[in-house]
N, C-alpha and C positions, 0 to 999 in steps of 0.2 A: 150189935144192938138188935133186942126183937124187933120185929112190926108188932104195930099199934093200931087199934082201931078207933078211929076216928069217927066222933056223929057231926057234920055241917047241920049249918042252922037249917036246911030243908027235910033234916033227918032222915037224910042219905047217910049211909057207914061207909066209911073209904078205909082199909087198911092204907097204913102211912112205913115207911122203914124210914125211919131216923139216919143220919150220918152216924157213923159209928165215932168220928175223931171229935164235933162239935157238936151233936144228938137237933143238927138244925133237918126239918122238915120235909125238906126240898132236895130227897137225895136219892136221885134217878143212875145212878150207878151201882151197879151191883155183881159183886162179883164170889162168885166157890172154887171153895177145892175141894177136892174129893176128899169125903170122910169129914168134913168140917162143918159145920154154920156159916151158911153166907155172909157176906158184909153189904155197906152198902154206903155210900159217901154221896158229899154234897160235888158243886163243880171246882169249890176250892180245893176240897183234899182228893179228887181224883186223881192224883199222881200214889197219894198214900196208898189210894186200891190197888192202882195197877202193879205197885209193888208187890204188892200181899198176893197179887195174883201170879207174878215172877218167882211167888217165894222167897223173897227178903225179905219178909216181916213176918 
């Protein structure tokens, strides 16, 4: 999933990365392979990344 740019109500822009498995907000995991588009998951599906990052997905 891309990043998003976000405007808070102080009208600050925060770019945001979505989880890639539930597109929830809060998804401070991020992981690449080479030649690919990043991903980036919440704390529920970080098992999903670390896979993707194994190479099983």
């Amino acid at each position: 999933m891309t990043a998003v740019l976000r405007k808070l109500e102080s009208g600050t822009r925060m770019m945001i990365h979505p989880c890639n498995v539930c597109g929830s907000d809060r998804a401070p995991f991020g992981y690449t392979v080479k030649g690919h588009p990043s991903r980036w998951y919440c704390w529920e599906h970080r098992e999903v990344g670390e896979a993707y990052l194994r190479g099983a997905a």
